[in-house]
N, C-alpha and C positions, 0 to 999 in steps of 0.2 A: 635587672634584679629588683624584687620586691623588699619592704623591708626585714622581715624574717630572712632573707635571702646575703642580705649584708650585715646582720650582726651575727650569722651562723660561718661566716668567709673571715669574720672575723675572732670567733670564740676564743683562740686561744690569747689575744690582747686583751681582749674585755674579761678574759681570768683574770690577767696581769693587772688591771685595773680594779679589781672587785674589792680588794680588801681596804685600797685606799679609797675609796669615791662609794662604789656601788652598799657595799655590807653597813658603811656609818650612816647612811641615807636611808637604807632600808629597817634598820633597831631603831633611827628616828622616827620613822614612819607606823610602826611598830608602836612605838611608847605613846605617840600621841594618838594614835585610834584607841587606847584603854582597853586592846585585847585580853579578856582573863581567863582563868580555867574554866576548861568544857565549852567556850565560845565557837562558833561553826564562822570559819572563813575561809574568803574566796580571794586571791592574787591574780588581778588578771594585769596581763602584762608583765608576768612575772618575771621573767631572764632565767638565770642562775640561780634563782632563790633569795636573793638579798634580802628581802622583806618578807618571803613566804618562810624559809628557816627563822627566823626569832618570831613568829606569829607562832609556829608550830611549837617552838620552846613555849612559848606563853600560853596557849591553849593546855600543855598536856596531854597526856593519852586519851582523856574523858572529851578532847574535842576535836575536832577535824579540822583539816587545810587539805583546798585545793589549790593547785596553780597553775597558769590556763597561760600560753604563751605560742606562738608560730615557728621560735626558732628553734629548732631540734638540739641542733650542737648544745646550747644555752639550758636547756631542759634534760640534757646526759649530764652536764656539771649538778644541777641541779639534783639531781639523783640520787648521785653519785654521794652528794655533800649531805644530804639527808638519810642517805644506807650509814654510812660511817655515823649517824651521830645517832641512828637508830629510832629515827622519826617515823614510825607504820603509820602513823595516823593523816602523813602527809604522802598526797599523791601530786603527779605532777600531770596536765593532759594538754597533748600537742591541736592549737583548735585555732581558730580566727576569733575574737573576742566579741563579734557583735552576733555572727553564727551560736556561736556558744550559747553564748546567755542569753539569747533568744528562746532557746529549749529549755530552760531549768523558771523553776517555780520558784516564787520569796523562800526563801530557808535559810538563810547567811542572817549571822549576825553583824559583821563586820564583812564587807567590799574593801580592798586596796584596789591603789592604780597608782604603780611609782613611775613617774617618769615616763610613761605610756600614753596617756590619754592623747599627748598632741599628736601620737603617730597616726592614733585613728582615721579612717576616711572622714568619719561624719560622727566628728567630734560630743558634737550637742544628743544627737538622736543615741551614740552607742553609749554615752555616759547615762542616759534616760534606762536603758536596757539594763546596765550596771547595778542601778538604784534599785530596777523591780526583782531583782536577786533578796531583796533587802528582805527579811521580815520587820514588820511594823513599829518605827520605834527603831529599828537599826544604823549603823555609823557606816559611813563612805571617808573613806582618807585618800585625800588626792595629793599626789607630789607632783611638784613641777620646779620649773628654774626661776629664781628671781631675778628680774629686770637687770641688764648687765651681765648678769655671772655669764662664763664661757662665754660670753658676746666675743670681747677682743681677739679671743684665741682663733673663733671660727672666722670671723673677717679677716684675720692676716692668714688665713689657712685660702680661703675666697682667693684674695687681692692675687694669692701667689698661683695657685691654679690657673686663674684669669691672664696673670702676663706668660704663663707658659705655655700653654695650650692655644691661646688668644683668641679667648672664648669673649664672649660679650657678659656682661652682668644680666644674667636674669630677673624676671621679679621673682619675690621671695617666695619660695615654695608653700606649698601647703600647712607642712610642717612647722615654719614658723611663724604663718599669722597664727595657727592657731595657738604656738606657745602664748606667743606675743598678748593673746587675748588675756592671760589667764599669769601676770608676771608681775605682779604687784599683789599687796594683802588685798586690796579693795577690790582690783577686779577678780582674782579670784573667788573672794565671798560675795561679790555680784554673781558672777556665773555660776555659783552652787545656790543660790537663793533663787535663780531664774529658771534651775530643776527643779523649785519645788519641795527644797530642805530646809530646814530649820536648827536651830542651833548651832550655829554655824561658829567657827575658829580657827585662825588662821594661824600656824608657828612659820616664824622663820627661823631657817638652821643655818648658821653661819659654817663653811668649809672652805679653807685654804690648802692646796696641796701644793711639793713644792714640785717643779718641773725640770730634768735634765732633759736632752735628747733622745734617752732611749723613751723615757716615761710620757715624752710629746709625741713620736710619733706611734708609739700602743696607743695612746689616746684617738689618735687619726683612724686609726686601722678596726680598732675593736670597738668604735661607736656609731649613731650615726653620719658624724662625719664622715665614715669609709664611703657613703653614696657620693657625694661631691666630687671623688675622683674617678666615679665610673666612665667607663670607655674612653681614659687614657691609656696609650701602650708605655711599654715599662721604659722603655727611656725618658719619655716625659714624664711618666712619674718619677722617675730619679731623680729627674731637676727640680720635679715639686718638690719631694724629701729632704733633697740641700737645701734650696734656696728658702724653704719654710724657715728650716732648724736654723739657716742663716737671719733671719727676718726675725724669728724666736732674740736671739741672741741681741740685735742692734737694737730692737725695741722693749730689750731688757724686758721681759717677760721671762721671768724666774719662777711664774708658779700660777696657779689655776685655781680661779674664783669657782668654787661650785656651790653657791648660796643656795639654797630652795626654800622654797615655801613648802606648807604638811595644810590642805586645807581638810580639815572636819568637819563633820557636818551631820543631823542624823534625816532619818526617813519619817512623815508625820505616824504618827500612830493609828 
């Protein structure tokens, strides 16, 4: 499975999840880009909308939202939540995001990228592609995790996979060197200054959510954690399931760091 391929196996957890984690992250991401009426923006990496619906409340009718994402499932929620609240000005289009924005000319005022950029192949060169979206003088808001957050949760989700399957510890995927790169205010405003941005600012949002067993393992299932357990069969993942939710428990992990950084930043003029 690719990644569009596991957070679509998992859409209906990552609903379950949206209102606690994904929708405060995304009106975060929202308020610090300074989206106003009639502003033209682009969501790539969008999901479900988290950050493309309150861009489209903030733009108005007088401006446009796209949102450009792989997972289908994630993009029917998306839809779905923007028919009901009667958004025409927002559309939603099922694409690969370095494909995409490769074909479209500077016209966006405002780029997001919540929580998406580290899935990219090629991190540096498709955030570069992001930027030429930009007209002159326009804002990029990037979200990511701050240093720690959801660390512990995914290591003892790791440690417990690893004794059941008896798997080896891999090196660490792609995916999180490239967080990793970008997981502090500093290096984040390093790596948007090394594209070539200016005016750069960095928020951190602080988010604690609390954790029972059902809300741990939605979490597993409907993010990209759900790759970790690929090509386990179902009885070993049954024991991943226990023995996690039992691990949850002993290690008194009662709730879920989801800190993020919002880095801003604009395009030269």
């Amino acid at each position: 499975m690719n990644v569009a391929e596991f957070f679509d196996a998992g859409a209906e957890d990552f609903a379950a999840w949206s209102p606690l984690l994904w929708e405060p992250i995304g009106d975060a991401t929202v308020r610090a880009a300074g989206i106003r009426t009639g502003q033209s923006v682009a969501d790539l990496c969008c999901g479900a909308g988290a950050s493309a619906i309150p861009a489209a409340v903030a733009t108005g009718p007088d401006g446009m939202v796209v949102g450009v994402d792989l997972a289908e499932a994630l993009l029917a929620q998306a839809r779905r939540r923007a028919r009901d609240l009667n958004l025409k000005w927002l559309r939603f289009i099922p694409a690969e995001i370095g494909e995409w924005s490769s074909g479209h000319s500077a016209r966006y005022d405002v780029v997001l990228c919540v929580h998406g950029v580290f899935f990219l192949p090629d991190m540096d060169a498709t955030a570069k592609k992001m930027i030429g979206l930009l007209r002159p003088g326009g804002r990029i808001a990037v979200t990511t995790w701050a240093r720690q957050a959801i660390q512990p949760f995914g290591l003892l989700l790791d440690q417990t996979i690893r004794e059941e399957s008896r798997r080896t510890s891999p090196p660490n995927p792609p995916v999180k060197n490239a967080a990793d790169r970008i997981d502090t205010e500093q290096r984040l405003a390093t790596w948007l200054a090394g594209l070539g941005l200016r005016d750069i600012a960095v928020y951190r949002i602080a988010l604690d959510i609390p954790l029972d067993h059902r809300r741990a393992w939605q979490l597993v299932c409907g993010t990209g954690f759900r790759a970790m357990f690929a090509g386990l069969d179902e009885a070993t993942r049954a024991r991943v399931r226990q023995n996690f939710l039992s691990a949850l428990d002993r290690n008194a992990v009662s709730s879920l760091d989801a800190t993020s950084l919002i880095g801003v930043a604009r395009a030269p003029s």
